[in-house]
C-alpha positions as CSV (number, residue, x, y, z in Angstrom):
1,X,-12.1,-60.7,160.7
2,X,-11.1,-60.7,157.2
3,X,-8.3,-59.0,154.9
4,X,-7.7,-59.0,151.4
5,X,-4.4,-59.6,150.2
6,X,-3.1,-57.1,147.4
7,X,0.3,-57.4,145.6
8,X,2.1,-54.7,144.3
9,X,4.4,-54.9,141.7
10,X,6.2,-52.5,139.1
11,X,2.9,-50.2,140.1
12,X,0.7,-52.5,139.2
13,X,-2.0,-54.4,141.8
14,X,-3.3,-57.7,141.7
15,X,-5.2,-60.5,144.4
16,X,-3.9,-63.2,142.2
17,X,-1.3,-64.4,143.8
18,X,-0.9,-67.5,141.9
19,X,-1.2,-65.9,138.6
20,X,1.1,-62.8,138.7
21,X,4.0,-64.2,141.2
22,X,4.3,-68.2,141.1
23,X,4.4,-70.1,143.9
24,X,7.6,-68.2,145.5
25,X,5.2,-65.0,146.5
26,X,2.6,-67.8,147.6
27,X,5.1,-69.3,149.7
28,X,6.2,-65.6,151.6
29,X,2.3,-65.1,151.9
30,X,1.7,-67.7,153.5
31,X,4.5,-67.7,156.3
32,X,3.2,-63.6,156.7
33,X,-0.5,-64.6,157.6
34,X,0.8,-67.4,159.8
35,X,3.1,-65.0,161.5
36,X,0.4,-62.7,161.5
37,X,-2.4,-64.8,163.0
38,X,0.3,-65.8,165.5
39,X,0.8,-62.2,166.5
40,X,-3.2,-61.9,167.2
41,X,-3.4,-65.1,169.2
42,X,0.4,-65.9,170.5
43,X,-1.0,-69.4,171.7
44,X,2.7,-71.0,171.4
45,X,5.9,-69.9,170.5
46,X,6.9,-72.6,168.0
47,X,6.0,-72.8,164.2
48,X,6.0,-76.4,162.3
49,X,6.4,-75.8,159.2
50,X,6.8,-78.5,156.2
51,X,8.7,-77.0,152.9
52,X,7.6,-73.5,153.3
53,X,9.9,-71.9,151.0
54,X,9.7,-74.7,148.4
55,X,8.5,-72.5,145.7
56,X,10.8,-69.7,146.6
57,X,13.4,-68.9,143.4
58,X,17.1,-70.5,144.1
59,X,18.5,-66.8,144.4
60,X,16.1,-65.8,147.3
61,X,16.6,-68.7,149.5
62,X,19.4,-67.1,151.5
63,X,17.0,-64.1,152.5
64,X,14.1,-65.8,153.2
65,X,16.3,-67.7,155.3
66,X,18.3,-65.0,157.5
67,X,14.6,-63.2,157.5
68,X,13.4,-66.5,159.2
69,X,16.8,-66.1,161.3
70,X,16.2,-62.8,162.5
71,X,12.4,-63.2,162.9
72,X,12.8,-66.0,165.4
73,X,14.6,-64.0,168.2
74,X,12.6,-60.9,167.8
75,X,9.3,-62.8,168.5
76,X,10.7,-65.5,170.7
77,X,9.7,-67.9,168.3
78,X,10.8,-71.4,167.6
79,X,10.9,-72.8,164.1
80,X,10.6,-76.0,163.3
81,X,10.8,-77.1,159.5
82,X,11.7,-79.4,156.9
83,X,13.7,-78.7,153.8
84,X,15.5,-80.2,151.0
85,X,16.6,-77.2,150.1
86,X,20.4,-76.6,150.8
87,X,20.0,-73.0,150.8
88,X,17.3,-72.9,153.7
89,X,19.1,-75.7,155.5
90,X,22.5,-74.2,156.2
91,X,21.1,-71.3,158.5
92,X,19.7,-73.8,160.7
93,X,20.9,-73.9,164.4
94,X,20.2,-77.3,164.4
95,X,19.5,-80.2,161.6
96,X,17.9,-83.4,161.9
97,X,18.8,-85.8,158.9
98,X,16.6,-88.8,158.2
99,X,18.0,-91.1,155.5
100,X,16.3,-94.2,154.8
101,X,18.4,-96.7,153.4
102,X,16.5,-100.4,152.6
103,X,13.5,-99.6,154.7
104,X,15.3,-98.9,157.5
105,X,15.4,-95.0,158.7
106,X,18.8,-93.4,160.2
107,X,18.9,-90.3,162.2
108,X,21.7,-87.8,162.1
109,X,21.9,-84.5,164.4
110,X,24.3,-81.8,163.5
111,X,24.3,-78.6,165.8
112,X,25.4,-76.0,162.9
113,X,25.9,-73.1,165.8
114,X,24.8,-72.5,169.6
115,X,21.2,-71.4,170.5
């Protein structure tokens, strides 16, 4: 199985994602072919993911968040991530802060909302 990804944009079409959207439309891709892949497969119902909207422009975050909120019900799908990003972090049911002070790593749990 294979698929080519095309990009549409103001009417115009492009493969390169890289090139014509930054690393913000790289970032969306890639969580849409996991998600995708996942949906063909379904071997587990949680996603690891480490800084997946990294890339994504400051004035996006909070969608790409709520669509990561709403996504997660609707496939019975747990998501697991880190962030440094304060915009993806406060949708979180649940964060998990490590802070390493002199070598030595500290772990705080805050439950944001119930599950």
């Amino acid at each position: 199985t294979e698929c080519d990804l095309i990009f549409s944009k103001n009417g115009k079409e492009t493969d390169d994602i890289l090139g014509s959207g930054g690393g913000g439309v790289a970032d969306i891709a890639s969580i849409a072919l996991q998600l995708a892949l996942w949906s063909i497969k379904k071997s587990r119902n949680v996603m690891i993911w480490d800084e997946p909207m990294k890339f994504v422009s400051v004035n996006l975050q909070d969608k790409c968040s709520e669509f990561l909120k709403k996504i997660s019900p609707e496939l019975n799908i747990q998501i697991i991530m880190s962030s440094h990003l304060p915009n993806i972090i406060e949708k979180a049911d649940r964060i998990i802060k490590v802070v390493n002070t002199n070598g030595e790593s500290k772990i705080f749990i805050d439950n944001i909302s119930s599950m």
